[in-house]
C-alpha positions as CSV (number, residue, x, y, z in Angstrom):
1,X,0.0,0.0,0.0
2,X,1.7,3.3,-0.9
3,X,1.8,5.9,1.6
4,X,0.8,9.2,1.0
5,X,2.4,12.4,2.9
6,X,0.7,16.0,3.1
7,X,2.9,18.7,2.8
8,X,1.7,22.3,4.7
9,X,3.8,24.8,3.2
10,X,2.4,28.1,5.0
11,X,5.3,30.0,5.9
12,X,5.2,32.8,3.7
13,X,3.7,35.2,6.7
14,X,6.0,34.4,9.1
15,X,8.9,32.2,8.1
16,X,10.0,28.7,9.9
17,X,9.9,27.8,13.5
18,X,6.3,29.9,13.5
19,X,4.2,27.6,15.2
20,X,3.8,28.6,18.2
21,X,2.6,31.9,16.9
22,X,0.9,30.0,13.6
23,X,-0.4,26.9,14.0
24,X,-4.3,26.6,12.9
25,X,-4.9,23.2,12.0
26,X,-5.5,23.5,7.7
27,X,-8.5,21.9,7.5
28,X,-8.1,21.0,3.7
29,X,-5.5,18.6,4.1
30,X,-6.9,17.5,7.3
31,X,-10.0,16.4,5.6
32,X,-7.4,14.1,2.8
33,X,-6.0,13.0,5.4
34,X,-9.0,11.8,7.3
35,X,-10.5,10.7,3.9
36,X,-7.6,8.3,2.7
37,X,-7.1,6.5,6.0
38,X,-10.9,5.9,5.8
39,X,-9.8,3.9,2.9
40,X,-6.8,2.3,4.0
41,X,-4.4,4.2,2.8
42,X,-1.1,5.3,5.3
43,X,-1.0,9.2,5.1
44,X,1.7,11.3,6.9
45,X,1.9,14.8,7.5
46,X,4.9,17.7,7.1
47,X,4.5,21.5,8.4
48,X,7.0,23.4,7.3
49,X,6.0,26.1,10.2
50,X,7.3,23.4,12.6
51,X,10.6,22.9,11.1
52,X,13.6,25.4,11.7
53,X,15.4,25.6,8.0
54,X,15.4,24.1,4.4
55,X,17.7,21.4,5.9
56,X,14.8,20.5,8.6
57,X,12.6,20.2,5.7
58,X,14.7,17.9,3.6
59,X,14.9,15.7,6.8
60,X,11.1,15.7,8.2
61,X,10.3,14.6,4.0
62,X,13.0,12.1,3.9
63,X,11.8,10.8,7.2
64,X,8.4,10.0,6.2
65,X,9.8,7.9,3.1
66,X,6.4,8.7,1.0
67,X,5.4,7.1,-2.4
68,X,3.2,10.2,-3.0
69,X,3.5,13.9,-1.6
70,X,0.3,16.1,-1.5
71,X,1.2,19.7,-1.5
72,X,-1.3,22.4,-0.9
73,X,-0.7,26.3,-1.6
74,X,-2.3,29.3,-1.5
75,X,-1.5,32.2,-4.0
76,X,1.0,33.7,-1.4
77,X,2.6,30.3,-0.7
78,X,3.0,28.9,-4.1
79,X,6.6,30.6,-4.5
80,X,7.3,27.7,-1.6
81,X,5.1,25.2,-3.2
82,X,7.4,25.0,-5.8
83,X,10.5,25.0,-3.9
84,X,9.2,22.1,-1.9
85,X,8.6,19.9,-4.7
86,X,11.9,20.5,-6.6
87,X,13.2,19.8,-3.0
88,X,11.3,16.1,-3.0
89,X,12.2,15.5,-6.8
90,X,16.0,16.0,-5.7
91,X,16.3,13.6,-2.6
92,X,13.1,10.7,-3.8
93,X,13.2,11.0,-7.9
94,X,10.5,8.2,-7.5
95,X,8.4,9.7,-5.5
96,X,4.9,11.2,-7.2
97,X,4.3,14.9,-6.4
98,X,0.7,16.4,-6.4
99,X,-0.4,19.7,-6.0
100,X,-3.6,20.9,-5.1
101,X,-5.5,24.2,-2.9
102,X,-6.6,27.2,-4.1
103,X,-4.0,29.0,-6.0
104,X,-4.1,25.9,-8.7
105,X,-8.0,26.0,-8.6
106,X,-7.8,29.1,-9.9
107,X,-5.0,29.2,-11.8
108,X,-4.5,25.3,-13.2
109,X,-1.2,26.6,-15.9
110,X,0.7,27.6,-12.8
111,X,0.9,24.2,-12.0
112,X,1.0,22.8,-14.7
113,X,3.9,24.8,-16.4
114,X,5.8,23.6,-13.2
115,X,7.4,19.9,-14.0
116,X,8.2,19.1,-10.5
117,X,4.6,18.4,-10.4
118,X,3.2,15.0,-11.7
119,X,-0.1,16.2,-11.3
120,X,-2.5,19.2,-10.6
121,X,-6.2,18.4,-8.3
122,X,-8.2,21.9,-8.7
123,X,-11.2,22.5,-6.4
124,X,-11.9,19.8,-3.3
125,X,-9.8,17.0,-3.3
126,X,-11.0,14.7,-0.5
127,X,-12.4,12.2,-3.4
128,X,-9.8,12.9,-6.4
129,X,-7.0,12.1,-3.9
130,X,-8.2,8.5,-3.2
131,X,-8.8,7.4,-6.4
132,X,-5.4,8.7,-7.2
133,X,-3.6,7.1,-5.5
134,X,-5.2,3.8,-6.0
135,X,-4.7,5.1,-9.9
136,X,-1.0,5.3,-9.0
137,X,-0.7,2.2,-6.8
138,X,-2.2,0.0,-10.1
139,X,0.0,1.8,-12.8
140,X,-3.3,3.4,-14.3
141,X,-3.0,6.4,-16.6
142,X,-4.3,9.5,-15.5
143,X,-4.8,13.1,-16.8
144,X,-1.9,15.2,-15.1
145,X,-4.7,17.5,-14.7
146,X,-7.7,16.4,-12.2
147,X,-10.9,18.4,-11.6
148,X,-11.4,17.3,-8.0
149,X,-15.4,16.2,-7.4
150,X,-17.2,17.5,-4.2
151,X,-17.8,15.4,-1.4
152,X,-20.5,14.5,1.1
153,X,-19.6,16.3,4.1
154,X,-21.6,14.1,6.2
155,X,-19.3,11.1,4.8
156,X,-15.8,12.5,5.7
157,X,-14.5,11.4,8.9
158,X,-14.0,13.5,11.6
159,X,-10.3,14.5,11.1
160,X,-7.5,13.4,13.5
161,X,-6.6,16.5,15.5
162,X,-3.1,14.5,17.1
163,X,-1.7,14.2,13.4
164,X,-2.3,17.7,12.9
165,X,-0.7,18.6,16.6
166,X,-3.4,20.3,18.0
167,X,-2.3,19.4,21.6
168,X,0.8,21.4,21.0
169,X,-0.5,23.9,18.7
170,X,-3.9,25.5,18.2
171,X,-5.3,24.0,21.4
172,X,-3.0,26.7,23.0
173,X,-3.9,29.3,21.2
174,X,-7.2,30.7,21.2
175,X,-8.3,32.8,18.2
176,X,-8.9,36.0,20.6
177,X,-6.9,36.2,24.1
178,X,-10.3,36.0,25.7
179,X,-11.0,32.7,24.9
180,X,-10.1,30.0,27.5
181,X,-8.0,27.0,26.0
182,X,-7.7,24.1,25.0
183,X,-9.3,25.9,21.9
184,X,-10.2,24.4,18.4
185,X,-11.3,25.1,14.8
186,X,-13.8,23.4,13.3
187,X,-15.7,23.4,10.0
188,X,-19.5,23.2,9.3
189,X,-20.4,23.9,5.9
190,X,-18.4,25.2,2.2
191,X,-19.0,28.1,0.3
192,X,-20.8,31.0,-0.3
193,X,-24.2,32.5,-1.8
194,X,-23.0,36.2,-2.0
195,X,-21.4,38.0,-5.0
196,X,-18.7,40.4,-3.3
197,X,-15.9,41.5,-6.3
198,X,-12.9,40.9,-3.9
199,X,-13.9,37.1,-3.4
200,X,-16.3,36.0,-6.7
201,X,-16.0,34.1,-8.6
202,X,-12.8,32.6,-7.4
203,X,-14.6,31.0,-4.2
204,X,-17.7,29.9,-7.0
205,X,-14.6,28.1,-8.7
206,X,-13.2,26.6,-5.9
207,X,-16.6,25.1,-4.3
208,X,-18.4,24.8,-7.9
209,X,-21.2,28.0,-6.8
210,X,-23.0,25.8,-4.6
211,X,-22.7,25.7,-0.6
212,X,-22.7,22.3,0.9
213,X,-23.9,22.3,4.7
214,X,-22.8,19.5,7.1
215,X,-25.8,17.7,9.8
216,X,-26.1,19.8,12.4
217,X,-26.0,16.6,14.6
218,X,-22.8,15.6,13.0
219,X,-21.7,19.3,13.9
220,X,-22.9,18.6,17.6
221,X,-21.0,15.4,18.2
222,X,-18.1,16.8,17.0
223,X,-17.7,19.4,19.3
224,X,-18.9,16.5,21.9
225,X,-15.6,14.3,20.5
226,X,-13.5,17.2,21.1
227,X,-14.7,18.3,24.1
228,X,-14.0,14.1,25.3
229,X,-10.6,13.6,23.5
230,X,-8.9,17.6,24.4
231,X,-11.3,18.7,27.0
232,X,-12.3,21.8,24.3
233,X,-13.2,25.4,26.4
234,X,-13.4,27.5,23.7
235,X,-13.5,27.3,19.5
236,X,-13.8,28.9,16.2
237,X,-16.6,27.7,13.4
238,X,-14.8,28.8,10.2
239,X,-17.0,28.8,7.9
240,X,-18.1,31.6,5.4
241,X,-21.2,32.0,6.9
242,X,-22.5,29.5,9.5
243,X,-25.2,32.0,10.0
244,X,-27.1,31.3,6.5
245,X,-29.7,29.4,7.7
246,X,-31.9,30.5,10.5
247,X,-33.5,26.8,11.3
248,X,-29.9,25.0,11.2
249,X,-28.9,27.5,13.8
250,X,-32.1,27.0,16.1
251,X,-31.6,23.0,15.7
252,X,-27.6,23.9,16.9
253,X,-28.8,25.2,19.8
254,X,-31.6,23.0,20.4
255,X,-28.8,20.0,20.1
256,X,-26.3,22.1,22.4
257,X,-29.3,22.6,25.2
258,X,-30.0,19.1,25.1
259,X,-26.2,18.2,25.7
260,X,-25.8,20.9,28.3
261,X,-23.1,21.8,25.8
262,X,-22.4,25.9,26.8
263,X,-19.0,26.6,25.0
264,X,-17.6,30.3,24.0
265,X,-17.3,30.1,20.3
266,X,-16.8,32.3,17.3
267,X,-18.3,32.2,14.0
268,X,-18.5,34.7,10.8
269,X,-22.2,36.7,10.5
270,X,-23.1,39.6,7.3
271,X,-24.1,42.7,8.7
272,X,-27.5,42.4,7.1
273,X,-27.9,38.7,8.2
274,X,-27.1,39.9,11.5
275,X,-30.0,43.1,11.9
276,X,-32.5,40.0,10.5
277,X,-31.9,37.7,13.5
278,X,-31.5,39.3,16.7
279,X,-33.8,36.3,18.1
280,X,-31.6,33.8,17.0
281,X,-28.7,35.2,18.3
282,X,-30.1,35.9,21.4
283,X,-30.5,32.0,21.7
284,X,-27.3,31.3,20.1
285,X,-25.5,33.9,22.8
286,X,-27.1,31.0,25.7
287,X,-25.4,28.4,24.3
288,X,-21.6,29.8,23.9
289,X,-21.3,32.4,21.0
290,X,-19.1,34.9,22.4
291,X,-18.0,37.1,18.9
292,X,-19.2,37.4,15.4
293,X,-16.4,38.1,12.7
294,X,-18.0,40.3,10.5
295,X,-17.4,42.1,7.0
296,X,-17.8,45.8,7.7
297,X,-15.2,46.2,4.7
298,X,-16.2,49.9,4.4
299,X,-18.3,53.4,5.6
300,X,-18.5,54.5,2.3
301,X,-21.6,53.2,0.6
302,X,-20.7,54.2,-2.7
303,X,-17.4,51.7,-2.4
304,X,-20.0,49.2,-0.7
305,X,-21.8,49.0,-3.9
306,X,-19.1,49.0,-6.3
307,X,-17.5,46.1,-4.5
308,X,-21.1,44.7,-4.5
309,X,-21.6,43.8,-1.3
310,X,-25.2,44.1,-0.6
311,X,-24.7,45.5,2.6
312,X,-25.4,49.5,4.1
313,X,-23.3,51.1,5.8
314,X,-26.8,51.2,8.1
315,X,-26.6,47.3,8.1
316,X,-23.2,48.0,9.5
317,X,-24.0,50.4,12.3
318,X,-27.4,48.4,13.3
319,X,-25.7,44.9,13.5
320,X,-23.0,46.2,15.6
321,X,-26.1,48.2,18.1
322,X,-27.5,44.2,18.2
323,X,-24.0,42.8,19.0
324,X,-23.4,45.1,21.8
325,X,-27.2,45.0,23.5
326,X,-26.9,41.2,23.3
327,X,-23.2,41.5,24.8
328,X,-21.7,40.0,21.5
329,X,-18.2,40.8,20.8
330,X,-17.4,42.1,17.8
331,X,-14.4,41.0,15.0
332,X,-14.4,43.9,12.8
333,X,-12.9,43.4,9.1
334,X,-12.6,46.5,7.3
335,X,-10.3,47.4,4.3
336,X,-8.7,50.4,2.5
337,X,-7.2,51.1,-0.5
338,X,-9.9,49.2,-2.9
339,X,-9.8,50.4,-6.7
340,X,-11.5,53.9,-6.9
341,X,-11.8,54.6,-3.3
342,X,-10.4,58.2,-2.0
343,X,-9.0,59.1,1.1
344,X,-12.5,60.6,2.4
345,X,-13.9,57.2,1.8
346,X,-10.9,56.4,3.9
347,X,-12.1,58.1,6.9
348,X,-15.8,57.7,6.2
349,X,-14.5,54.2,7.2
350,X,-12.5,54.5,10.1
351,X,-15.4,57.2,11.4
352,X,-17.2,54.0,11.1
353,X,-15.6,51.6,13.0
354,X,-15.1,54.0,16.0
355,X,-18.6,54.4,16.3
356,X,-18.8,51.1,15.9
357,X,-16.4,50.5,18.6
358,X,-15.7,46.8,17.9
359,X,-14.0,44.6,20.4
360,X,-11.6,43.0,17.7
361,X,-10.0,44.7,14.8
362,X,-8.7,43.3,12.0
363,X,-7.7,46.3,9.1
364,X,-6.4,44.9,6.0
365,X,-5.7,47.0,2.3
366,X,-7.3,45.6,-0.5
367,X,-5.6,42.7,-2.3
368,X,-6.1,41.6,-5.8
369,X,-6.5,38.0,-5.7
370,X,-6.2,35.5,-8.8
371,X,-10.0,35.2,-10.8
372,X,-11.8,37.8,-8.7
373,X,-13.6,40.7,-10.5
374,X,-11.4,43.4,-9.0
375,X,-8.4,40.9,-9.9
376,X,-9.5,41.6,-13.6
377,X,-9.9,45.3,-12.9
378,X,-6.6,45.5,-11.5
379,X,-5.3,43.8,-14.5
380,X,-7.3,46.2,-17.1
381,X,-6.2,48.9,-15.7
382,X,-2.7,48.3,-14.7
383,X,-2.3,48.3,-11.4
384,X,-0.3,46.2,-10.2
385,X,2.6,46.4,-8.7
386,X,3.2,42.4,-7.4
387,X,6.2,40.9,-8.3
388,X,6.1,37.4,-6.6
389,X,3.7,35.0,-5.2
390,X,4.3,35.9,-1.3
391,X,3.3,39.9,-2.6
392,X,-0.3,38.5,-2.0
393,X,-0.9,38.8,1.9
394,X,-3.9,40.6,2.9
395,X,-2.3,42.8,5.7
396,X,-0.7,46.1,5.8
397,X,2.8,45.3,5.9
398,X,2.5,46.0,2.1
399,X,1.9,47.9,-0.9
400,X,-1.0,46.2,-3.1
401,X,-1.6,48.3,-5.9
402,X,-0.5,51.7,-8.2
403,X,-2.5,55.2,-7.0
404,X,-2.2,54.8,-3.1
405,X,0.0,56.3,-0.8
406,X,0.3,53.2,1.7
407,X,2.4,55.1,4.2
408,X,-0.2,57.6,4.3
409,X,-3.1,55.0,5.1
410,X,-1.0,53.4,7.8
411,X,-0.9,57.0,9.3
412,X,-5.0,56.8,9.0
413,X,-4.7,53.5,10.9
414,X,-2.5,54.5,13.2
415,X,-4.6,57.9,14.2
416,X,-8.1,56.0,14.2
417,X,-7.0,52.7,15.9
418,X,-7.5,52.1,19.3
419,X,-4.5,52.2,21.8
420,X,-4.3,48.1,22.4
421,X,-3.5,48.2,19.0
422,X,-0.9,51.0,19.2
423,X,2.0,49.1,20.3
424,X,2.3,46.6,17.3
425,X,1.8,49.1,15.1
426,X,4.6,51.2,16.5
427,X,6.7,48.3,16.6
428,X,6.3,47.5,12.5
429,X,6.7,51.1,12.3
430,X,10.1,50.8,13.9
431,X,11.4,47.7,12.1
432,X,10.4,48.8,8.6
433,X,12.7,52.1,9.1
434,X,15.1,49.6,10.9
């Protein structure tokens, strides 16, 4: 039986030896994994955050011996990708590389220009993986380029948290400071209905338009086997939007009452969704949810629209009123620096979030991802400025795109953001002039 080994190669943000500041378990290739040892397959697992240098990584992939490597990437991580699996070509020759993730979903030719990759999954890849392997393990041909099929989220195993070192990594770390540990991530449900130009229709591609929901009772006893195995206080739902449907939510909590299950947890909510189902909330708040991540994106309703976000900035203001009466916290994501916006829009924003006075703050400028409509926009108009795959991270450590001053909308940040966050920002401050 061959054995298969998933490669993580996420350390693009914040280099090796991150994981004690970076170690979320990636659910993608915790979902292969679960999926090929349901069918009998041996599957191992490299993080490059957990290893110290290039030599470390040569070792931990030598040390697993695999038949098959699985490498998943995102656009900002595909630069390593590719170093990885010239790195496995070099010390196993024999061994099959595959790559697969987002960046490949939506743009297949960079993998496939790319030799050191035998073959290219796009979209899910819990059931393309199986069959091949078992494809490779018989000597079967097999396109070098595989459109990965959807799966049955109710039929994938829960995945194996130990594999992934949870105990040692996001068990510790809670996704706010608030939380009490052992924490955990977990997901519920894939894709998403809405139409926003930073996102669509990249995430369409990636999930085929559609968005899958899991059982909520499935849901339940997961959080139950989590709770047994790690003794779980505290954790994250990360879906898009576990909010979409208002009678999967009430059978959630009619599920958590009935376990006497009342766990602080965290899940994403739309503004609008949110000023629709202050009820629901209110019954979701008794049975653990302690924050809602939530879009803000902008105070200017004119940039609101032209990113088509089918939000108000009165959406904004009124789900944040519900948040706080209910004693929600609040995750604010906001952006600057979108295609067309002006500095006025700018502080039409930040005006907004300190009225808004989240709890959480999480500022990013606008990045053009791959196969989204302001992508395209970018490229018509030339704007970019990217030069390499690890350009692409959606914080502020750097510039995105022509006609900004970024300097100058740190400077906005900096004035508008509230003093918790003043520290870190004065640090970056001092290493980039460092």
């Amino acid at each position: 039986m061959l054995k298969v080994v998933l490669v993580n190669p996420a350390i693009t943000a914040k280099g090796f030896n991150s994981f004690s500041t970076d170690n979320y378990i990636h659910h993608g290739l915790a979902y292969i994994d679960a999926t090929l040892t349901k069918n009998g397959f041996d599957s191992a697992y490299v993080d490059l955050r957990r290893c110290v240098d290039w030599n470390d990584v040569r070792s931990q992939l030598l040390k697993e011996k695999g038949d098959v490597y699985g490498i998943t990437s995102m656009t900002v991580d595909f630069g390593i990708a590719i170093k990885v699996a010239k790195l496995i070509r070099k010390i196993l020759p024999k061994a099959k590389i595959v790559i697969g993730g987002i960046h490949v979903t939506l743009m297949p030719k960079d993998g496939l220009k790319n030799k050191c990759f035998d073959y290219v999954i796009t979209g899910e890849g819990e059931i393309s993986m199986v069959k091949l392997v078992k494809a490779i393990s018989t000597k079967k041909k097999i396109s070098r380029l595989i459109v990965g099929e959807p799966a049955d989220l109710d039929e994938i195993p829960f995945i194996n948290r130990d594999k992934f070192f949870h105990r040692e990594g996001e068990s510790k770390m809670p996704f706010v400071p608030d939380l009490p540990v052992p924490f955990a991530t977990i997901m519920t449900s894939r894709g998403c209905p809405f139409n926003c130009a930073f996102c669509q229709p990249a995430e369409k591609m990636v999930f085929r338009g559609k968005v899958r929901i899991r059982n909520i009772k499935s849901v339940v006893d997961e959080i139950i086997d989590i709770k047994k195995k790690y003794g779980l206080k505290s954790y994250l739902i990360h879906d898009d939007l576990f909010l979409i449907n208002k009678d999967r939510m009430m059978e959630f909590v009619r599920l958590m009452k009935k376990h006497k299950l009342n766990i602080p947890f965290i899940c994403q909510g739309r503004a609008d969704l949110i000023t629709k189902l202050q009820p629901e909330l209110k019954e979701l708040k008794k049975v653990g949810l302690f924050a809602l991540m939530i879009g803000f994106e902008s105070g200017s309703q004119r940039i609101l629209d032209y990113i088509d976000k089918r939000t108000t900035v009165d959406d904004n203001h009124k789900s944040a009123e519900i948040c706080h009466k209910l004693g929600i916290h609040i995750w604010a994501n906001y952006m600057m620096g979108i295609p067309t916006e002006t500095y006025r829009e700018m502080f039409q924003t930040m005006n907004m979030i300190r009225k808004i006075n989240p709890e959480y703050h999480s500022p990013s400028f606008f990045t053009p991802y791959p196969q989204t409509r302001l992508f395209d926009y970018c490229i018509e108009n030339d704007l970019f400025i990217f030069k390499e795959y690890s350009d692409y991270r959606r914080g502020i450590e750097n510039n995105k795109i022509k006609g900004f001053n970024y300097d100058f909308m740190r400077g906005i940040l900096f004035l508008y953001m509230p003093w918790s966050m003043r520290a870190g920002a004065i640090k970056y401050m001092f290493k980039k002039l460092l």
